[in-house]
N, C-alpha and C positions, 0 to 999 in steps of 0.2 A: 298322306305321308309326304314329307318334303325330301327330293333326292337331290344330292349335290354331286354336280361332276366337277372333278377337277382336271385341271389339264395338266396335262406333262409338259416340260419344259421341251423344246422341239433340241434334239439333237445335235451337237457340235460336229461340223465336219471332224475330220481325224487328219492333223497339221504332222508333216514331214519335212523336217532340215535335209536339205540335200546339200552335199560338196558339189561344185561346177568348174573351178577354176580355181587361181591362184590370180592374185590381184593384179599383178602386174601384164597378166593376159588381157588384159582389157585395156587400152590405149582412152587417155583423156579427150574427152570431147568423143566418144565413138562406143560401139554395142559389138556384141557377141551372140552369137544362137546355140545353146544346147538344147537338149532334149532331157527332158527332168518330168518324172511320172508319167510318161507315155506323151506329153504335151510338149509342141517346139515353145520355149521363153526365149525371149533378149533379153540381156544382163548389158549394162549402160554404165558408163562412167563420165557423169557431166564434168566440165572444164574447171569446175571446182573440186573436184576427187570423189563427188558424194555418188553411192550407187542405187542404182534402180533396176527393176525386174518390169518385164512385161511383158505380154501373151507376145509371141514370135509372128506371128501375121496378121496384118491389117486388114480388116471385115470386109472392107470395100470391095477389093478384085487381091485378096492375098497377098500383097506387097509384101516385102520380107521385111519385117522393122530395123534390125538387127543393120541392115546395110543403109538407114536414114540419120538424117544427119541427129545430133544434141541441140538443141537451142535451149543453153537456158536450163529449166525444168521442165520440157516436154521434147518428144521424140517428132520429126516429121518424115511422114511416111517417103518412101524413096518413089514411087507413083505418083503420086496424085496430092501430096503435099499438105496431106491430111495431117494434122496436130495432135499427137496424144501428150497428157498432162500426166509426169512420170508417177505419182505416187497415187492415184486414184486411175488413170488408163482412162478419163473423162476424151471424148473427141471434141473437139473447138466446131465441128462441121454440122449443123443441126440435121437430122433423122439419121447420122450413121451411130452404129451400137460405140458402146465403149469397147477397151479390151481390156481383158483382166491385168491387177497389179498385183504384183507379190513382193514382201518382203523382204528384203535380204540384208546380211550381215558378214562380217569380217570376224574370224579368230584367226590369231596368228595372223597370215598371207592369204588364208583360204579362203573365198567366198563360198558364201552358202544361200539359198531361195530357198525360203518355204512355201509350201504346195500343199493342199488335199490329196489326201489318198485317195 
């Protein structure tokens, strides 16, 4: 007798819009830290208006990202001048981890990050 297993499709995390701010809280060229589902994020505004999310400290020795300068598309840590690349959280520094990136969006004035619950 032939048994077939089928696999189940593996599980979507469960994605939450959160409100953080209001746009104009965030200065061009510069970051912001809340706290959004138990996790510290930086919310970023590069010199261009466009915004980005990213894990609130930097793997290396916890740098606070949020206080690192914009260049660009990517965040540099305020320590150790480590590079993160805004929309993937990739590091430029070979063996250090990435940090997480999130999503984020404008209705109205409001900024919003999505996060796993």
């Amino acid at each position: 007798m032939l048994t077939l297993q089928v696999k189940k499709p593996a599980a979507r995390p469960m994605l939450r819009r959160v409100p953080v701010c209001q746009e104009w809280d965030i200065p061009l060229g510069l970051g912001r830290s809340f706290e959004v589902g138990g996790r510290l994020i930086a919310v970023f505004k590069s010199r261009e208006g466009v915004l980005f999310a990213l894990d609130g400290l930097c793997p290396h020795k916890g740098g606070p990202l949020a206080d690192g300068m914009v260049v660009g598309r990517q965040v540099v840590c305020p320590l150790h001048a480590y590079r993160y690349e805004a929309h993937t959280g990739a590091c430029d520094s070979p063996g250090l981890c990435a940090v997480g990136a999130y999503p984020v969006d404008v209705e109205g004035d409001t900024v919003f990050v999505v996060v796993p619950e």
